[in-house]
Structure formats: structure tokens, C-alpha cells
Backbone bond lengths (Angstrom), bond angles and torsions (degrees), N, CA, C in turn:
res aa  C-N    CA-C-N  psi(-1)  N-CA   C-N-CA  omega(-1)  CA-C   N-CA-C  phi
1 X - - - 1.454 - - 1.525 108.79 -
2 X 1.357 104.71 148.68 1.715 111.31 -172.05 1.525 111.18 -75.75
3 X 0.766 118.70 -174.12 1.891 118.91 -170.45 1.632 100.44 -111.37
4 X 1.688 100.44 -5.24 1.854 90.72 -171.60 1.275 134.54 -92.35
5 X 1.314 131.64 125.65 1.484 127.64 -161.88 1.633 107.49 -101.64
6 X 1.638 88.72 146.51 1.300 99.75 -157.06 1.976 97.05 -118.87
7 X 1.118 85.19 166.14 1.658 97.43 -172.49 1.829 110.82 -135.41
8 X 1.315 101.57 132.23 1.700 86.06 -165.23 1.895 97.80 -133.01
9 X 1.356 78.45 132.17 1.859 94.82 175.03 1.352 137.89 -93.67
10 X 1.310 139.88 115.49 1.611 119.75 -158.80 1.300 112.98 87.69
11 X 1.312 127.69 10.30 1.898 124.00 -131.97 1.681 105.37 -63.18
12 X 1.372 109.39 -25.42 1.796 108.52 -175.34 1.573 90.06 59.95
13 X 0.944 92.47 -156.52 2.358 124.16 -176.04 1.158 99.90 -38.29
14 X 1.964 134.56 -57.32 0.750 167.52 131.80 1.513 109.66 158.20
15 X 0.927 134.23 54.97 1.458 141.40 177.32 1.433 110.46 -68.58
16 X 1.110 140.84 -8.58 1.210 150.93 -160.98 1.863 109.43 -101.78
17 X 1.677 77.52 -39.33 1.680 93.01 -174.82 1.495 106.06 -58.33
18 X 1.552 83.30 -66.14 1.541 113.79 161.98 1.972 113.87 9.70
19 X 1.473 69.74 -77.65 1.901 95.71 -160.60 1.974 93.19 -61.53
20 X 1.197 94.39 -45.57 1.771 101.37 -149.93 2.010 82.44 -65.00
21 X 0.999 122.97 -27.14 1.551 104.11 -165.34 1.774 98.85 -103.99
22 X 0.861 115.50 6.61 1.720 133.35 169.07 1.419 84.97 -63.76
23 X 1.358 113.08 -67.13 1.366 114.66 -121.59 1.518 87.29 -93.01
24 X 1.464 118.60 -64.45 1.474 133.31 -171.24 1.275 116.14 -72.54
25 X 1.477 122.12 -30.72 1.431 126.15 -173.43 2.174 101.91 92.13
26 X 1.175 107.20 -163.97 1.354 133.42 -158.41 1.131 118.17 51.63
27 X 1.844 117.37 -150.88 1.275 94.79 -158.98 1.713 84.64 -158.86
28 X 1.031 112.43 177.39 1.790 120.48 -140.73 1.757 101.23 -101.90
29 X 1.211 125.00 109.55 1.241 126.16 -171.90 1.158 122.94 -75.66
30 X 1.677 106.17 -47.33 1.387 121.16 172.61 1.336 124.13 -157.89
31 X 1.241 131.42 115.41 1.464 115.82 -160.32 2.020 94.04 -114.86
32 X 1.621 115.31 157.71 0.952 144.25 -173.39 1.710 136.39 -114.98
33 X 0.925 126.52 63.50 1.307 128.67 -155.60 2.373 110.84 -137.45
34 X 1.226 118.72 70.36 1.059 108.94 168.27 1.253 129.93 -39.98
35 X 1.376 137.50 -4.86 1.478 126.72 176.69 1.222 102.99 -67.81
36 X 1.402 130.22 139.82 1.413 135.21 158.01 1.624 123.51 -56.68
37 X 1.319 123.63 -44.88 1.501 105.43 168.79 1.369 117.68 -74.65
38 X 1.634 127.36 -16.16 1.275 120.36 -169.84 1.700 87.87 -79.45
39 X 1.273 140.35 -47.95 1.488 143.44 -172.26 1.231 93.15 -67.63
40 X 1.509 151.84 -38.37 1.543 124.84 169.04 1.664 106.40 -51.28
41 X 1.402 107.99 -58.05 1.515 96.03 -162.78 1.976 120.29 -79.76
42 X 1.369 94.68 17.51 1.509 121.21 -178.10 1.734 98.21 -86.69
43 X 1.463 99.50 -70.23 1.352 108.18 170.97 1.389 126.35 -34.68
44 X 1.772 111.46 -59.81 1.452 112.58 178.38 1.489 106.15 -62.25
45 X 1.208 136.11 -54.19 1.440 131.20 -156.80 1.421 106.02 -73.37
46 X 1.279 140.49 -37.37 1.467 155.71 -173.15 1.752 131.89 -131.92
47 X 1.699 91.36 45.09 1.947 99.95 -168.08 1.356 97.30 -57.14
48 X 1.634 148.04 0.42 1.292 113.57 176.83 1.770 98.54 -127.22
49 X 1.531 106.80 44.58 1.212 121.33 154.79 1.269 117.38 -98.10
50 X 1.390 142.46 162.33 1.269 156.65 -162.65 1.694 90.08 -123.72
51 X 1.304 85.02 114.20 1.834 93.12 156.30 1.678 112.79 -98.85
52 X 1.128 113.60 129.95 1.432 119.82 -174.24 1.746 112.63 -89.94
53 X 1.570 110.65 -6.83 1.230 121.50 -167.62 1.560 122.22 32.02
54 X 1.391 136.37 -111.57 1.359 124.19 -147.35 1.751 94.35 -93.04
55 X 1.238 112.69 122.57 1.765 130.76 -170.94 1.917 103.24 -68.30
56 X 1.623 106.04 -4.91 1.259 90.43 177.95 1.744 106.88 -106.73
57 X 1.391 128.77 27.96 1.392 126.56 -168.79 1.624 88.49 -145.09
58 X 1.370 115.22 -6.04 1.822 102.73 162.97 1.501 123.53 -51.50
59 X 1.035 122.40 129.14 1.972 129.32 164.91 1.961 90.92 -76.83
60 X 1.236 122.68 87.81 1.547 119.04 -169.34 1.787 77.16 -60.45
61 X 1.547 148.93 -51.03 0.825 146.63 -118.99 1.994 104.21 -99.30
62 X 1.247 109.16 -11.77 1.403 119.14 177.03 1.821 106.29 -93.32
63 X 1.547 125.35 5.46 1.146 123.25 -169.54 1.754 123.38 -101.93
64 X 0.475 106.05 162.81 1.842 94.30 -171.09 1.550 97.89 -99.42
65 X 1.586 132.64 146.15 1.381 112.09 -150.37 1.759 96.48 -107.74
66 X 0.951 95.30 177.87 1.614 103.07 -152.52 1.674 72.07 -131.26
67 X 1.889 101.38 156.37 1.599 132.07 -168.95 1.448 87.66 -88.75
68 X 1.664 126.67 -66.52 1.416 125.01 -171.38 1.373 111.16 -111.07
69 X 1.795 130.15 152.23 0.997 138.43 155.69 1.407 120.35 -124.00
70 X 1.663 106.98 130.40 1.728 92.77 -165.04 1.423 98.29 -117.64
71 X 1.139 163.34 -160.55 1.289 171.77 87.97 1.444 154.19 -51.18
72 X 0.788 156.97 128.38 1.456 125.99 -146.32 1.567 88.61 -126.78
């Protein structure tokens, strides 16, 4: 697995993540997604991920920076 951390926006289920660390490797720094069922199934699949929830109340500047950011 690659050393690069990734950061994901919109994340939904996270299928996106999914694919991008299939393909590239690393591993998920912080993902972002205010919907409440997409953050239940955020929680179960990745409890020692940080959900950042609503992308307009982030401090982008308090975050430690991540190699890739993908979007969903």
C-alpha cells in the first residue's frame, strides 16, 4: 500500500474512495459528507476517520494536508 493520504468530499457510502484506493493504494485521512445516513455508514466502515461534515464550516487551514482529494 502507498504512503498517500487521501481526503474525500461529498463522500456518500464512499464508493469513490473505494475505487481511488483500489487503484492507487493509501488510506483515507478525512472524509466530508453532512448527510446523516451517508455519516452512519461513514462511521461503521471507517470509525477512526474524521468526518468533517458540512464543507462550508471547515477551518481548511487547521487540517493536516492530504497527497489526493477526490469528490464525490
Amino acid at each position: 500500500m502507498s504512503g498517500l493520504r487521501i481526503g474525500s468530499l461529498c463522500t456518500g457510502y464512499g464508493g469513490l474512495d473505494m475505487a481511488v484506493q483500489t487503484v492507487f493504494g493509501g488510506t483515507l485521512a478525512w472524509v466530508a459528507d453532512s448527510d446523516p445516513g451517508a455519516s452512519r455508514i461513514l462511521a461503521h466502515h471507517h470509525p477512526d476517520v474524521p468526518n468533517l461534515g458540512d464543507l462550508t464550516a471547515v477551518d481548511w487551514h487547521d487540517l493536516e494536508p492530504v497527497d489526493v482529494v477526490i469528490g464525490g
